[in-house]
C-alpha positions as CSV (number, residue, x, y, z in Angstrom):
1,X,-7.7,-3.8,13.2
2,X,-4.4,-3.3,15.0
3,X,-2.7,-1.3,17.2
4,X,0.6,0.5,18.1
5,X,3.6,-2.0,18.9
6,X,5.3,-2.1,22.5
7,X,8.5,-1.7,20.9
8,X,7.7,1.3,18.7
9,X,6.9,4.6,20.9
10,X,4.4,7.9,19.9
11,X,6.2,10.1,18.1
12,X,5.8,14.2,17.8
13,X,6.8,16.6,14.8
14,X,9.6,17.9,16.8
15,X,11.2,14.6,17.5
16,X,10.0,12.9,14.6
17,X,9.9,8.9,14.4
18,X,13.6,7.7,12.4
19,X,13.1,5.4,9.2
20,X,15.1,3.5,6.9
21,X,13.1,2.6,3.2
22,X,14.5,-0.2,1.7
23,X,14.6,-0.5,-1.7
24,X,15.4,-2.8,-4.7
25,X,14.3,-0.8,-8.2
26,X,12.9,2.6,-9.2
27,X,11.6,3.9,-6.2
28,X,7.7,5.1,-7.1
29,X,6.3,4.1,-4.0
30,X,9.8,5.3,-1.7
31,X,9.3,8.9,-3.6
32,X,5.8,9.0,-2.7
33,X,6.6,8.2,1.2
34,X,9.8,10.9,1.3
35,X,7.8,14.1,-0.5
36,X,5.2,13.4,2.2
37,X,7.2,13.6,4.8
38,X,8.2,17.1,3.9
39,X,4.7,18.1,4.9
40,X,4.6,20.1,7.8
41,X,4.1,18.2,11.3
42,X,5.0,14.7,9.5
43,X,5.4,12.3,12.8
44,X,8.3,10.6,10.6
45,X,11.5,11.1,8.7
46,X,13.9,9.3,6.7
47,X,17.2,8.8,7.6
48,X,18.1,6.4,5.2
49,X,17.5,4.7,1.7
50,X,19.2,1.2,1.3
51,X,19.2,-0.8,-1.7
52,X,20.7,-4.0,-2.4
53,X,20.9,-3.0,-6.2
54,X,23.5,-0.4,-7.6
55,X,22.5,2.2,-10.4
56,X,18.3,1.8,-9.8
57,X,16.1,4.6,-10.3
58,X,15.2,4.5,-6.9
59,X,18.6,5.6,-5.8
60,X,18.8,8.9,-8.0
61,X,15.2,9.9,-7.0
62,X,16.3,9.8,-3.1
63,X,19.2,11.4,-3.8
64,X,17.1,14.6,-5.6
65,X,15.1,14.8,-2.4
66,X,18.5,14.6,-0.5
67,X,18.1,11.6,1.6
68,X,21.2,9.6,1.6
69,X,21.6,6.3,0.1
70,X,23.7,3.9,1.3
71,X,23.9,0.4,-1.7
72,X,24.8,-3.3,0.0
73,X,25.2,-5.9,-2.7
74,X,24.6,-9.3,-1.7
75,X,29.0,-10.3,-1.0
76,X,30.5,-12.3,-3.6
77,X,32.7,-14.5,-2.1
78,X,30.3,-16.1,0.2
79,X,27.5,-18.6,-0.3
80,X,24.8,-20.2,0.9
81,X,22.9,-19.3,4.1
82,X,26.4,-17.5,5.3
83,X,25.8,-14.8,2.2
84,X,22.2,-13.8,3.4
85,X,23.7,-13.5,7.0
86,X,26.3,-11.5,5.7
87,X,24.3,-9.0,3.7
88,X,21.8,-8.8,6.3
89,X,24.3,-7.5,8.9
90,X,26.0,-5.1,6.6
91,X,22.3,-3.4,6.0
92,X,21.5,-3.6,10.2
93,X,24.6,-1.8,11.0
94,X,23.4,1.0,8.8
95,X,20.2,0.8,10.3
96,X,22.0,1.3,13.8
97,X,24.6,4.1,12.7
98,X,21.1,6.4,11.5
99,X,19.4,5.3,14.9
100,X,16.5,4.1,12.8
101,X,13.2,2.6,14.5
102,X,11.1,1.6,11.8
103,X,12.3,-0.2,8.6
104,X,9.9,0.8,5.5
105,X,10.0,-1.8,2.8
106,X,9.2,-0.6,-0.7
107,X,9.8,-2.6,-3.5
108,X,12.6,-4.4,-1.7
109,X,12.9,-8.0,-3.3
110,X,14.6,-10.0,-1.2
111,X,13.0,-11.9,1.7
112,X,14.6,-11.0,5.2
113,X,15.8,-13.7,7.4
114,X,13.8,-15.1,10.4
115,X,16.5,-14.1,12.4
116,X,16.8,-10.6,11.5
117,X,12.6,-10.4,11.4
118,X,12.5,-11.4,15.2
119,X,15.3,-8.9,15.9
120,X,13.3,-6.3,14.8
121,X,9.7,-7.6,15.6
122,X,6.8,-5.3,15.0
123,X,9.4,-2.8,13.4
124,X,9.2,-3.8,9.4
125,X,6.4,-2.9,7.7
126,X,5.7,-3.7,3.4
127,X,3.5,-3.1,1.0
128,X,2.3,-5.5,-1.4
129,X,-0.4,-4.9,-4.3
130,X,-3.2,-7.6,-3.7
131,X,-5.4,-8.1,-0.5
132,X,-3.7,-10.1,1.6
133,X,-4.0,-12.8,2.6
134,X,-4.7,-13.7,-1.2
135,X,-2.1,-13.5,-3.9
136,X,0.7,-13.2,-1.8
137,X,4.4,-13.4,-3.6
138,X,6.3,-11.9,-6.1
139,X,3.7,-12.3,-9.0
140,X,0.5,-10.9,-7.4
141,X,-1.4,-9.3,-10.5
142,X,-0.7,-12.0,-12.9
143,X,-2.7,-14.3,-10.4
144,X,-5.3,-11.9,-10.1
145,X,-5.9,-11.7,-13.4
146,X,-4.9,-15.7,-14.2
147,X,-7.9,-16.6,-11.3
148,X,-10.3,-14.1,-12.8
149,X,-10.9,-12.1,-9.4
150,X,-13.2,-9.0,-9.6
151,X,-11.2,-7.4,-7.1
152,X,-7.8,-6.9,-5.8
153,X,-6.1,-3.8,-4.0
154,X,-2.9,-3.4,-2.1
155,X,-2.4,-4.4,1.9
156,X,0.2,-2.8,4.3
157,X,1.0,-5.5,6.6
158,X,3.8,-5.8,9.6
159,X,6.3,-8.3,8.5
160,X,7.1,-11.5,9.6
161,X,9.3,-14.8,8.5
162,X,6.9,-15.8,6.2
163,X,6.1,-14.4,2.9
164,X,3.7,-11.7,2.9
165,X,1.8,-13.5,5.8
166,X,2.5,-10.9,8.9
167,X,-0.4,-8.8,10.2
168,X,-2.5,-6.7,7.9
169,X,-2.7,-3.0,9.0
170,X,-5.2,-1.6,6.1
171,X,-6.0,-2.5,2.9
172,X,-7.1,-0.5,0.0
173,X,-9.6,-2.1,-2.5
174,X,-10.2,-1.8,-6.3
175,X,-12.5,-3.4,-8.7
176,X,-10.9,-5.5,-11.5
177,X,-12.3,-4.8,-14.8
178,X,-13.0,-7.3,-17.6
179,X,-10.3,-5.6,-19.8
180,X,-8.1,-4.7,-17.3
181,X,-4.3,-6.6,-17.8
182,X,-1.4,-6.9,-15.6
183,X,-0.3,-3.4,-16.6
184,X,-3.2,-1.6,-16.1
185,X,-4.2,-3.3,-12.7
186,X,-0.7,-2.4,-11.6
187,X,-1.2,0.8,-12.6
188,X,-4.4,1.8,-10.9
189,X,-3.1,-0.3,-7.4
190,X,0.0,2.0,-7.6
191,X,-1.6,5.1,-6.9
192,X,-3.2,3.6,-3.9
193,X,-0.3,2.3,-2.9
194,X,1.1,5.8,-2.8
195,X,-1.9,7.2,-0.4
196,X,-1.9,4.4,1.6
197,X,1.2,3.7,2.8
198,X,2.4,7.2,4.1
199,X,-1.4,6.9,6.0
200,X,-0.3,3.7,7.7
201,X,3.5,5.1,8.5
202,X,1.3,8.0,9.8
203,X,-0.8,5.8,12.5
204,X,1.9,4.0,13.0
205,X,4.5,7.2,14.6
206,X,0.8,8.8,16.0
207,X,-0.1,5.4,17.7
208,X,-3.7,6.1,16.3
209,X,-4.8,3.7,14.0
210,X,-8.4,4.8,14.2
211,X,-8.5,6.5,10.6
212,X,-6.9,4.2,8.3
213,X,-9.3,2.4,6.3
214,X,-11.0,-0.6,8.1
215,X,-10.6,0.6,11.2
């Protein structure tokens, strides 16, 4: 389905591939991603958990697996496009004071600017919980269940200037039942959000994308 990115080179357990997870709330899916990499032989660390939120769950569950966190607010006395600018380029000097190579996004809600997309191209990955390229946005399993689908899943996808639209790397697929609500459908795509994600981050510092589902 895809390969490896020019940009983005093999990396080895000894010298490990250097991520940043970004983050905007509790954290689930960037918990799931940090206790795998403390498998032996991971091809990939973290260096680094941003948020753009202060006092989430996400940042005291990163903190208990000692990553550091590092929180940039949106600044307050700037608006407009200027403001997104700004933020941006407080988070990408972090990104270049940990040396970081891939940017993880899990759960982060804001959408990244075209210009600091095509800065790092082929180097931001997400995850969102519907198979893409249907239901994209913020509200994916409330349209699943509003259009009556019978199936949905989660899709980890490279990210572009668009929303949710940049190349699909694997998708995992589950059925939707006729009782099943927003809460349970999240539920059930959550867990496979946690397996798949760390299996894509894992092709993605091997350069072998040969095992991940669809491939």
């Amino acid at each position: 389905m895809v390969s490896n990115t020019p940009s983005l080179r093999v990396a080895t357990a000894s010298n490990p591939l250097n991520c940043a997870i970004l983050i905007s709330g509790s954290g689930s899916g960037m918990e799931a991603m940090l206790l795998h990499q403390q498998q032996v032989n991971c091809l990939h660390t973290t260096s680094v958990v941003i948020s753009n939120k202060p006092d989430v769950l996400g940042i005291k569950r990163a903190e208990s697996l000692g990553t550091p966190v590092e929180v940039v607010e949106l600044p307050t006395n700037i608006e407009g496009s200027a403001r997104r600018l700004a933020h941006e380029a407080s988070i990408e000097q972090i990104l270049h004071n940990y040396s970081v190579e891939l940017i993880i996004l899990s759960g982060y809600m804001r959408l990244l600017s075209p210009e600091f997309v095509t800065r790092w191209e082929g180097q931001i990955v997400n995850i969102h919980p519907s198979l893409l390229p249907d239901f994209p946005g913020a509200h994916a399993h409330r349209d699943v269940i509003a259009a009556g689908a019978k199936k949905s899943g989660c899709s980890v996808h490279y990210v572009d200037s668009g929303m949710d639209t940049g190349q699909v790397i694997a998708q995992y697929e589950v059925a939707v039942l006729p009782n099943d609500n927003e809460t349970t459908l999240s539920a059930k795509i959550k867990q496979l959000e946690h397996k798949l994600y760390p299996m894509v981050i894992d092709a993605i510092a091997s350069g072998d994308f040969s095992n991940l589902p669809g491939n």
